[in-house]
C-alpha positions, 0 to 999 in steps of 0.5 A: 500500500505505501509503495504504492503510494509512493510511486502515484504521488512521485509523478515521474515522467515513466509513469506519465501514460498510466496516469494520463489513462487514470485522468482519462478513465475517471477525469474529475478524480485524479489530476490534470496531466501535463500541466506543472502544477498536479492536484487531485480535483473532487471526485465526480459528485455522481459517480460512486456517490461521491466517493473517489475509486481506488486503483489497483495496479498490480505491476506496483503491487507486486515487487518486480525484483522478486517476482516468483516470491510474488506468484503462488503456485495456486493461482486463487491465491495470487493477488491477479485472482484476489484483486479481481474477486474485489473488483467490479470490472477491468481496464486493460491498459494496451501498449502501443503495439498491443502485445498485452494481447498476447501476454499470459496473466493478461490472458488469466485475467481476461479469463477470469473478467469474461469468462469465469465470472458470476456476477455483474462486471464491466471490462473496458479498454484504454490506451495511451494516445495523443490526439486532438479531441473536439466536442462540447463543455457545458453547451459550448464547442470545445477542442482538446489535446488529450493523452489516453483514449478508451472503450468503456460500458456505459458512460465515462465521468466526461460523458454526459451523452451517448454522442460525447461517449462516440466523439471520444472513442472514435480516436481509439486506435483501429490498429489495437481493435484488429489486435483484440480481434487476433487474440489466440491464448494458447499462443500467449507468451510467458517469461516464465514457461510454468506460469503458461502452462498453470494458467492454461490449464486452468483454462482447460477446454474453455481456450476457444471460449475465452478466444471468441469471447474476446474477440465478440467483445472487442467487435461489439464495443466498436459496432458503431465504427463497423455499422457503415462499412462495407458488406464484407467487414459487417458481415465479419464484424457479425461472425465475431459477435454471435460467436462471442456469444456475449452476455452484455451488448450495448450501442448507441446509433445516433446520426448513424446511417445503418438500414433496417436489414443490418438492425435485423442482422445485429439483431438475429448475430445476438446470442439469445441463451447467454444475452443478459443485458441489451442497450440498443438506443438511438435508433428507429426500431418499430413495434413489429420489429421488436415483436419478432425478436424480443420473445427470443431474447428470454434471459434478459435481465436488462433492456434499454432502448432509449431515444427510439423515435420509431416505438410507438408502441411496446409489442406484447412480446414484451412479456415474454421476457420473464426475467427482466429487472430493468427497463428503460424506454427513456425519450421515446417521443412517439410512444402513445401507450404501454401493453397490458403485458408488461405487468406481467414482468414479476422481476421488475425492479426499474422502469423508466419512461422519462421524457416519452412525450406522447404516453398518455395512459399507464397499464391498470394492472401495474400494481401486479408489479410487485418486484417494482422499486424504482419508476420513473416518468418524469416530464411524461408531458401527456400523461394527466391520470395514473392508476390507483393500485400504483400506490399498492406496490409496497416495495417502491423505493421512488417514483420519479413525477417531476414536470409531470402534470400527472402529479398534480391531479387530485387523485394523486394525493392519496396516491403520493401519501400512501407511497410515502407512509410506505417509505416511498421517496416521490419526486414532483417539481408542479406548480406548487414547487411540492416535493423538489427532491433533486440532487445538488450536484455542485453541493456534493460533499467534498470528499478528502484523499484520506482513503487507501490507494489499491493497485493491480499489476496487469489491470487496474482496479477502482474501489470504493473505500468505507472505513473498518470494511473489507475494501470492495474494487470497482476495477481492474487494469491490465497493463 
């Protein structure tokens, strides 16, 4: 821990790229590279609550000089293993050539972030690389020299829009994508022969699975790139993501030019037994369309479709998937009303329709959700009405109403209060100014650099730091 400590305040020029990935990856938390003067800046005030992550850098922790003290012959005991059991997701940090690809422990820990994992976790990719970067701060267009760029799921802390997550991977380096795509471990190299030949045989009869795994998920976080490309590079670009058979699938088309017929071939690619969560925003996708897919798709526990001008309507279909937990349909401005199905998803836990502008009418039956914790319709601007037995759901934790003319009709009082007896946090923002609960951002708490800094060789790791607790990582990087 102190080491560490050390060679992350020592600034030394050697460790400038892993730095610049570090700024990049969460910028608000670390501190501003390349200027004289470095000082850690307050951590994003909505990421992990405020609370800075830690990063776990194995090559830091472990003492290079006598490595082979470092490394247990049983690989759960390695600090590789224990840093990503604590972790909620890796980074590889990719050299410029992308030779990580080809290392053994970056292979032990591909596997087991990929592969041998359980739980929900998120992988991402960051290299170091210089470029110009153009886009907007605060409304206003901005242009930057930046020194990392990554691939990320989901949003970075400098992304407010899925259109700000595109401008800044668009520069990420075509050349390490193909590297990712080339992954074969069983040709990994190792310094140290035996390392090789433990790890492989932990892996056993699953190398092709990790290698196609890989390879699904390296093409499924540049689909955006490959939507426009010719038939023969989108037909490649398929093999790769429905034989990765991936369990997360996530992009955002907006101002992309793709055809109905590729929205069907992405579609039809998409491994429905191991596909857990699908985000597919910012295309117009119709009612029939999704009618024909979603009864496929049976083991979604999550499904985003945000910003979908074509969805007018959700398809019955929508029932069928028994699983589901969360569902977003956000800024769906063309969708009128909601099937009598959806009430029928007993697993339900968040439900978000905000900004769906034509809904006017909520199913009668959503009482009959009874896993529902969170829903979300703020600035439903047409919906005037909701249904009585949505105060019957016991188990909610917030219904977001602001800018909703919903939460103003008199038979949502005894709507709101019974929720609120209940222990339900309602937020309204209506003429009356009732119930304005809403974060302050600029009024976050300040949060002091007076929690430990973790690191782990091969891959980073991000955690959250409560005191007297077992420290639980947000992250690994593999460098």
């Amino acid at each position: 821990m102190a080491l560490v400590a050390v060679l992350l305040f020592r600034w030394d020029a050697c460790h400038e790229g892993l730095l610049a990935i570090i700024c990049s990856f969460r910028p608000n938390f670390c501190c501003e590279v390349g200027c004289e003067k470095r000082k850690f800046m307050r951590p994003h005030a909505l990421y992990l609550e405020g609370r800075s992550p830690l990063y776990w850098v194995c090559a830091y922790a472990n003492n290079q000089h006598k490595i082979s003290e470092e490394i247990s012959e049983d690989l759960s005991q390695t600090s590789f293993y224990k840093a990503m059991r604590l972790s909620k997701g890796t980074v590889s940090v990719i050299d410029d050539n992308g030779e990580c690809f080809g290392r053994i422990w970056c292979i032990f820990e591909l596997y087991h972030s990929l592969v041998d994992i359980k739980r929900r976790y998120t992988y991402d990719m960051y290299t170091y690389f210089e470029h110009s970067w153009v886009g907007k701060r605060q409304g206003q267009g901005s242009h930057e020299s930046r020194k990392a760029v990554g691939i990320t799921e989901g949003l970075s802390a400098s992304d407010h829009t899925a259109q700000d997550k595109h401008n800044r991977e668009r520069h990420f380096p075509r050349s390490l994508i193909q590297q990712g795509l080339n992954v074969d471990c069983r040709t990994s190299k190792a310094t140290m022969l035996g390392d090789k030949d433990r790890i492989l045989k932990q892996i056993g009869d699953k190398a092709e699975t990790l290698n196609w795994t890989v390879h699904g998920v390296v093409a499924g976080s540049c689909t955006r790139k490959y939507v426009e490309q010719d038939d023969q590079q989108w037909g490649l670009h398929l093999e790769y993501i429905a034989r990765g058979k991936l369990g997360k699938f996530q992009v955002d088309l907006s101002a992309c030019t793709i055809t109905e017929e590729r929205i069907n071939q992405l579609l039809q690619a998409l491994d429905t037994a191991s596909l857990k969560h699908l985000r597919l925003s910012g295309v117009s996708i119709g009612c029939s369309m999704w009618g024909a897919h979603l009864p496929t798709f049976s083991s979604l526990t999550t499904l985003i479709l945000n910003d979908n001008p074509g969805l007018w309507k959700l398809p019955e279909e929508i029932g069928a998937l028994t699983e589901l937990k969360i569902l977003s349909i956000e800024n769906c401005d063309t969708l009128v009303e909601l099937p009598s199905s959806l009430c029928s998803l007993s697993h339900l836990e968040s439900f978000n329709a905000g900004l769906c502008d034509a809904l006017r009418s909520l199913p009668d039956a959503i009482h009959q959700l009874a896993s529902l914790e969170e829903l979300v319709l703020c600035m439903c601007s047409s919906l005037n009405t909701l249904p009585d037995g949505l105060g019957n759901i016991r188990g909610m934790k917030v219904l977001d109403l602001r800018l909703c003319p919903a939460a103003s009709h008199p038979t949502a009082q005894p709507l709101k209060k019974k929720l609120r007896e209940n222990g339900c946090t309602v937020m309204v923002l209506d003429v009356e100014c009732e119930d304005i609960l809403e974060p302050d951002v600029a009024e976050a708490p300040k949060v002091e650099r007076t929690d430990p800094v973790e690191f782990h060789a091969g891959s980073v790791s991000f955690v959250e730091y409560t005191p007297g607790k077992q420290q639980e990582m947000s992250g690994v990087i593999s460098l």
